[in-house]
C-alpha positions, 0 to 999 in steps of 0.5 A, spaced: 224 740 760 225 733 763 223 727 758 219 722 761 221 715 761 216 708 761 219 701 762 221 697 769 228 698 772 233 692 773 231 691 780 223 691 779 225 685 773 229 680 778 224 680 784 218 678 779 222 673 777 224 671 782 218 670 785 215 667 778 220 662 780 218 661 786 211 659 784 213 654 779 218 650 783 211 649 787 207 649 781 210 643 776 211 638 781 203 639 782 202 639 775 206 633 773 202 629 780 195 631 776 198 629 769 199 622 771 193 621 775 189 623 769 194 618 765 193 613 770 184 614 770 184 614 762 186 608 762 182 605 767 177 607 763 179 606 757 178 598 760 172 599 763 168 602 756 172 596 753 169 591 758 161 595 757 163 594 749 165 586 750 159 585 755 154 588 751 157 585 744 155 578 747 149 579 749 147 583 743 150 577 738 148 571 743 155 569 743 160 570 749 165 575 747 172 576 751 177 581 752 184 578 751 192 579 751 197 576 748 203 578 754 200 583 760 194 588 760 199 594 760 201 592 752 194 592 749 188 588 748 184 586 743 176 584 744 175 578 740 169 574 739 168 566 735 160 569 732 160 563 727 164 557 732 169 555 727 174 556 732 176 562 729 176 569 733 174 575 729 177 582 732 171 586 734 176 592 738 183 593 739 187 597 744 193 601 743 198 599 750 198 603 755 204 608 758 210 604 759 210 608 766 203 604 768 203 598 771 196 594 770 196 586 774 191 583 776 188 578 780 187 572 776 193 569 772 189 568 766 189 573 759 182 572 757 176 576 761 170 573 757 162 575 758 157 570 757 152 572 752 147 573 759 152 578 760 155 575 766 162 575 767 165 567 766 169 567 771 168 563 778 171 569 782 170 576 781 176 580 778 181 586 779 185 589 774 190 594 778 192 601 774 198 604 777 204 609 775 211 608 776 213 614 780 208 615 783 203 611 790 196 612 787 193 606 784 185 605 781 182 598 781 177 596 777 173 591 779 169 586 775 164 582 778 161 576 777 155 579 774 159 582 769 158 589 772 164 594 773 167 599 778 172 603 780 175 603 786 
């Protein structure tokens, strides 16, 4: 009587895994591509909810409300707000830095983005806040316009 034996032979375990390797050589490139994307569009709208917040904050409290920051867009910012014109600004919402592999510039040289409490953009030109990532061509721009209005590009 022959006992019968179960499991997989050598031969059959080295080309699943050759094959699995194969598909992953593929597949991790394209997954790191798509995470950074993500990385890239969740801050772009983290900005863009910030703007909506500091938008409608002025117009709901009758005072101009602007997001500022201290160096460049991509280490922070804080939306602030002069509620009793004392000269003092009163932090409404701060942002945490963005990743240190992604780059935001923008069109203006000024560190203040200030919505006028009709909600429009003061500002004498409109603006563009442009997100990328270090390691990769795409970009996202955020477009602010002079109405207070923003979209992403």
């Amino acid at each position: 009587m022959k006992k019968h034996q179960s499991g997989f032979t050598l031969i059959e375990i080295m080309v699943t895994l050759t094959l699995l390797s194969i598909l992953l050589s593929y597949g991790i490139p394209n997954l790191n591509d798509l995470l950074v994307r993500q990385s890239i569009s969740t801050k772009v709208n983290d900005m863009q909810v910030d703007l909506a917040f500091a938008r409608s904050e002025a117009i709901n409290g009758g005072t101009p409300v602007s997001i500022i920051t201290d160096s460049t867009w991509d280490q922070g910012w804080q939306i602030v707000t002069d509620t009793n014109r004392d000269g003092e600004n009163e932090v409404l919402r701060v942002s945490d830095s963005a990743s240190d592999k992604i780059v935001i510039s923008d069109s203006s040289d000024t560190k203040k983005i200030t919505f006028n409490p009709s909600g429009t953009y003061k500002s004498s030109e409109a603006r563009e806040l442009i997100f990328k990532h270090i390691s990769i061509e795409d970009t996202k721009i955020l477009n602010i316009a002079l109405s207070g209005n923003t979209n992403i590009n």
